[in-house]
C-alpha positions in Angstrom: 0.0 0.0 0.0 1.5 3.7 -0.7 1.3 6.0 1.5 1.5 10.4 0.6 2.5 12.6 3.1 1.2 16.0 3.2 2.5 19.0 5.8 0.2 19.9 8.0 -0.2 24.2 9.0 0.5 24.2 12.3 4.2 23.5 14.0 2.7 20.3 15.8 1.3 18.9 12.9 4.5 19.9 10.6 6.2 17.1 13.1 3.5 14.8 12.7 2.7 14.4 8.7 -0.5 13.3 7.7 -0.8 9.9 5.6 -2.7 10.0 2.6 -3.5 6.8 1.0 -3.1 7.0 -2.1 -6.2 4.4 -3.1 -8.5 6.9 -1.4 -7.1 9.8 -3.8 -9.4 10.8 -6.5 -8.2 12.9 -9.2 -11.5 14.3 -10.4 -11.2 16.2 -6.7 -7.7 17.9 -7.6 -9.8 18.9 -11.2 -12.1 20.8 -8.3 -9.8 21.8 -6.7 -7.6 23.7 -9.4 -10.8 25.1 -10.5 -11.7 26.8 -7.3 -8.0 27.8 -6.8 -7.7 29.8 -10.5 -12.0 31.0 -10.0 -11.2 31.6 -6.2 -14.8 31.0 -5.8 -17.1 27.6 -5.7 -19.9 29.1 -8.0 -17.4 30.2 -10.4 -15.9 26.6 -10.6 -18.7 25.5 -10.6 -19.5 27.4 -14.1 -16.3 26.2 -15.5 -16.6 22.9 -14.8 -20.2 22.6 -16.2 -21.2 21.1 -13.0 -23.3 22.1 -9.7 -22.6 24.5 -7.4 -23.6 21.7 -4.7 -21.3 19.4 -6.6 -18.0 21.6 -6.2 -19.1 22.1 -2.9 -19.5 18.4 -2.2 -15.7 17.5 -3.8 -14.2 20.4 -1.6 -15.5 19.1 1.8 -14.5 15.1 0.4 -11.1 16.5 0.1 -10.6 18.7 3.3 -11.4 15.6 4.9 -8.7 13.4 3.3 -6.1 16.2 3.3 -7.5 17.2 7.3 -6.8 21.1 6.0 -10.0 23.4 4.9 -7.7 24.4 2.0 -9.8 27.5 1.1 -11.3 30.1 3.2 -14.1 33.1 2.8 -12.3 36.3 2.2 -15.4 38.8 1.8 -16.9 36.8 -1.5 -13.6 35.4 -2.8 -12.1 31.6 -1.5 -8.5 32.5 0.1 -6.1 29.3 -0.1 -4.9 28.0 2.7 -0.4 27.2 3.0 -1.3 23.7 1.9 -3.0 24.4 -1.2 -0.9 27.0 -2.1 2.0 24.3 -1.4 -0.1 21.5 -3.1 -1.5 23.8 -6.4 1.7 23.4 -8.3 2.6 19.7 -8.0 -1.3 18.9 -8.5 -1.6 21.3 -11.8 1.4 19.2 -12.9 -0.5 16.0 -12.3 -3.5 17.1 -13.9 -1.3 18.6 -17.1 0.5 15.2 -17.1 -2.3 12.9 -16.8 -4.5 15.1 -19.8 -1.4 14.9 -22.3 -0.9 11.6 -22.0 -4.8 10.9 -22.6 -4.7 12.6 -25.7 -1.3 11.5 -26.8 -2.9 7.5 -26.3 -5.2 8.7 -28.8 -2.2 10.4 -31.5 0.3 8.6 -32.9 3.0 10.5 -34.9 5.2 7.9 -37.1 7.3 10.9 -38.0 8.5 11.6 -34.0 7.9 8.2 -32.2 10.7 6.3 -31.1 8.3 3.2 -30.3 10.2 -0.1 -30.4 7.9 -3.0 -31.6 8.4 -6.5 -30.2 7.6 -9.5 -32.8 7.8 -13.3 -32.6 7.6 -14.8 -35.7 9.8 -17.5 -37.5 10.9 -16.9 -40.9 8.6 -15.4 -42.9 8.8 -12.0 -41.2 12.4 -12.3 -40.4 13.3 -12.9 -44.0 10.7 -11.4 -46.4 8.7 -9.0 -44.3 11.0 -7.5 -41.7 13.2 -5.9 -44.5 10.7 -4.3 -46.6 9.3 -3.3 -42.8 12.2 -1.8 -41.8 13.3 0.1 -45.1 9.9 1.8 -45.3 10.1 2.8 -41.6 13.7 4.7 -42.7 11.7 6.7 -44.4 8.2 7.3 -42.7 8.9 6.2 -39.0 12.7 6.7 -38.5 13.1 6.8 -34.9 10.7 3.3 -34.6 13.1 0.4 -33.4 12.2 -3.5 -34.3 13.2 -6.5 -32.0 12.2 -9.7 -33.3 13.1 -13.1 -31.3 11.7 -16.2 -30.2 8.7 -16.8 -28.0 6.7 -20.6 -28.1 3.4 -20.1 -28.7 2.5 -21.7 -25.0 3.8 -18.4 -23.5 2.4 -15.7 -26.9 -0.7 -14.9 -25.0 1.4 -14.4 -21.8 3.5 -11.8 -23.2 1.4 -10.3 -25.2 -0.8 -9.3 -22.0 1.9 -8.0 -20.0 3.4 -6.0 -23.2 6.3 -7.7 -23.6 5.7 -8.6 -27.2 3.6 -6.7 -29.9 2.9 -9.2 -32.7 3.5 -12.9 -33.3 3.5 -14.0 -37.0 2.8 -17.7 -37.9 2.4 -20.2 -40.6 -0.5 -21.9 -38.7 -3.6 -20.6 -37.0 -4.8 -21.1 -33.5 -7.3 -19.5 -31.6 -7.3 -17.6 -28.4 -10.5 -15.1 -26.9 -7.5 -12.9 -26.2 -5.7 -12.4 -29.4 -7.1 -11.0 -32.6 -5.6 -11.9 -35.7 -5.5 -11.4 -40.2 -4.1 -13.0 -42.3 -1.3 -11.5 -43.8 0.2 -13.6 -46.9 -0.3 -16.6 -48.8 2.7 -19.0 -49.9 3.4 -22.3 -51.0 5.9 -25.3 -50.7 8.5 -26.1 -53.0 11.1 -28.6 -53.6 14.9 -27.8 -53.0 18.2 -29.7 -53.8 21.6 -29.1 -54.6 21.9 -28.0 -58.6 24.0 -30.8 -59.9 21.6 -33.3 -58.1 22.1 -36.7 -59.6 18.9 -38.3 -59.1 17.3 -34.9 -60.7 18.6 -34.4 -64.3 15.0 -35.2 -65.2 13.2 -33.6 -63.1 11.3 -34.5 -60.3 8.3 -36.9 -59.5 6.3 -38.3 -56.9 8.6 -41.7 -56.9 11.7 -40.1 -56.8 10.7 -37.3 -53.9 9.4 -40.6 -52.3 12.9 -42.1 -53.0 15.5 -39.2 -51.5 16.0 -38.4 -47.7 14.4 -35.5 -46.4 15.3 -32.9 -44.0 12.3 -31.6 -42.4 11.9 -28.1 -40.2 9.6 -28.6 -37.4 9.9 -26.6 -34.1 8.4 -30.1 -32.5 10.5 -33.1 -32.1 8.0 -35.3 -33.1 4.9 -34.9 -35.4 3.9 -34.8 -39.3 3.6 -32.0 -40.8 2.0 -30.8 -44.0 3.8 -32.5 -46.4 4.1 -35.9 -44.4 0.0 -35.5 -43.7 -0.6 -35.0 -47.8 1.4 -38.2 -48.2 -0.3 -39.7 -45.5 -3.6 -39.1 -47.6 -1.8 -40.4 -51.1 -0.7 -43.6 -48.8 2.7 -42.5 -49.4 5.7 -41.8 -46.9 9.0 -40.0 -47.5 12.2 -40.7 -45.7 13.6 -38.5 -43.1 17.0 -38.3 -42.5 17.2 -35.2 -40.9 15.0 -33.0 -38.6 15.7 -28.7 -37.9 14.1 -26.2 -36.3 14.5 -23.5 -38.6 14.2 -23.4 -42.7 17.3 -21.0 -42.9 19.8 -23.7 -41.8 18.6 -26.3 -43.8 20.3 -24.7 -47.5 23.9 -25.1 -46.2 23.1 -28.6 -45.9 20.9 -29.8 -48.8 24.0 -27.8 -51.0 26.6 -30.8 -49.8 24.6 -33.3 -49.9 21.6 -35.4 -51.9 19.3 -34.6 -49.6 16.4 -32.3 -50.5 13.9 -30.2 -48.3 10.1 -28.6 -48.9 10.5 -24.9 -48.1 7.9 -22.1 -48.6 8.7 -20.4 -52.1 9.6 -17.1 -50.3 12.6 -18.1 -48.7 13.3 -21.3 -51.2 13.9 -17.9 -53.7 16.4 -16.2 -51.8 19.4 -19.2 -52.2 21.1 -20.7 -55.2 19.2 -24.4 -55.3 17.1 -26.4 -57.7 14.3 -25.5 -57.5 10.9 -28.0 -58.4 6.9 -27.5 -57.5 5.9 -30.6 -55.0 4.4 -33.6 -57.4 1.4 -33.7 -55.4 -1.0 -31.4 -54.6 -0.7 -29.5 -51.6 -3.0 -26.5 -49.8 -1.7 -23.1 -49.9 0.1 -22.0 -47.1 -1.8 -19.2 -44.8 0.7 -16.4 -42.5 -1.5 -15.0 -39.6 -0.6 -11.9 -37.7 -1.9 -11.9 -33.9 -2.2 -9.2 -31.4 -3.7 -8.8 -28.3 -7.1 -7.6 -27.6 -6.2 -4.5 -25.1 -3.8 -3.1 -28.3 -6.9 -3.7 -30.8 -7.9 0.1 -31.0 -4.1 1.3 -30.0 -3.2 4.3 -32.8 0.7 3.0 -32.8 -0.6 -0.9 -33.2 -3.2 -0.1 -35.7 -0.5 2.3 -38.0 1.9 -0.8 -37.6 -0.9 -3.2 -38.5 -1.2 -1.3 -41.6 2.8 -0.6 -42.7 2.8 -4.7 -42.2 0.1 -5.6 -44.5 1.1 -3.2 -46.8 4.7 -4.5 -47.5 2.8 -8.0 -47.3 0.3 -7.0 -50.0 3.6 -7.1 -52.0 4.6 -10.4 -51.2 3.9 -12.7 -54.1 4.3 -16.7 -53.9 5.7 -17.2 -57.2 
């Protein structure tokens, strides 16, 4: 519990501060009491707070009693302060001033001037195709906004989402929470890599000879099919995994020494110099979801981010 100490007028109080707690402290009582300061009278403050005259006199007597000091008394028709208000006017003005700018600034967002850093967690798609067409627009509309973008499992995404630890979360695959809200952001699709000079691949690819090679296969989970093993599943078929990663950017230095080949989304398959060949079977689209939390929903720095990402991912093509 916090505790305010305010000085009292006479000497005996001055030794003796009086504890305010703070959970009892209404700020709509220091709006009163400004008022009646600047008006120096309660029907006056009352006029310029558009409230009754009953009212200001109501807030005045709530707060005498929590600061024990009558902070105002009648001078002919004008309120005199008393030495604590006059001590109290500046830091409470402050407060108030304070406290209304940063209102109005949650309500403004200025790309231009913000130094905002955003925290993402996303695996490569934003790291690779997104983040750099992000970050070269913000050089030019945003250039004091930071980026940070590392790894968070998606047990703990709703977690640090609520205590604002992380902005966004970007993902391949959607899941639901009451507490996120998400769009989808890109569509892509797997394709086939292997080393240029691949033996087995001077004609080409097919179903028999994909089935035939060993397979490295990126899956955050140790165990567990993913979408190419559960289309193969469906055709009866099963490839052969030799290798397992965790993330598709490691997997080129490998398939480049060796016969082994790897399914990777087209937008970072692009990026290296492999063979590249369309899966021969058919395979649904692949679907990139942004997520946020629900408390940033109607936040005027999360929505203007929102839009810069979808924007630069309006661009992103699959082929």
């Amino acid at each position: 519990m916090f505790t305010l100490y305010w000085g009292r007028t006479s000497v005996d109080k001055a030794r003796s501060p009086l504890p305010v707690n703070l959970n009892r402290i209404d700020l709509n009582l220091f709006a009163v009491f400004d008022a009646i300061y600047t008006a120096g009278s309660l029907t006056k403050a009352a006029d310029v707070l558009c409230i009754t005259q009953p009212a200001v006199s109501n807030s005045l007597a709530r707060l005498r009693d929590m600061l024990s000091d009558p902070l105002f008394v009648r001078t002919g028709h004008s309120m005199t302060p008393t030495p604590v208000a006059q001590n109290i006017i500046v830091p409470a003005r402050e407060a108030l001033k304070l406290l209304r700018t940063s209102v109005q600034d949650s309500h403004v967002f200025n790309p231009l001037t913000s130094e905002k850093a955003f925290n993402f967690a996303s695996r490569d798609l934003l790291e690779v195709s997104i983040m750099p067409r992000l970050m070269a627009r913000l050089q030019d509309v945003a250039p004091g906004i930071s980026l940070t973008n590392y790894e968070v499992s998606r047990s703990n995404v709703v977690s640090a989402m609520a205590n604002g630890s992380l902005d966004f979360f970007a993902d391949a695959s959607a899941f639901t929470d009451p507490h996120l809200c998400k769009q989808k952001i890109a569509d892509d699709t797997f394709m086939v890599l292997a080393r240029k000079d691949h033996p087995a691949l001077v004609d080409g690819l097919d179903l028999e000879t994909f089935l035939k090679l060993g397979h490295i296969h990126v899956s955050q989970r140790k165990t567990g099919a993913g979408p190419i093993d559960i289309a193969l599943d469906k055709l009866g078929k099963r490839r052969r995994i030799v290798m397992r990663g965790q993330h598709f950017l490691t997997v080129p230095s490998t398939v480049v020494k060796t016969d082994l080949i790897t399914c990777m989304p087209y937008h970072l398959a692009k990026h290296y110099d492999l063979a590249i060949y369309p899966l021969p079977f058919e395979l649904p689209p692949i679907e990139y979801f942004l997520y946020w939390h629900v408390s940033a929903d109607h936040d005027q720095a999360h929505i203007w981010m929102r839009e810069q990402i979808k924007d630069v991912a309006r661009a992103f093509q699959p082929h």
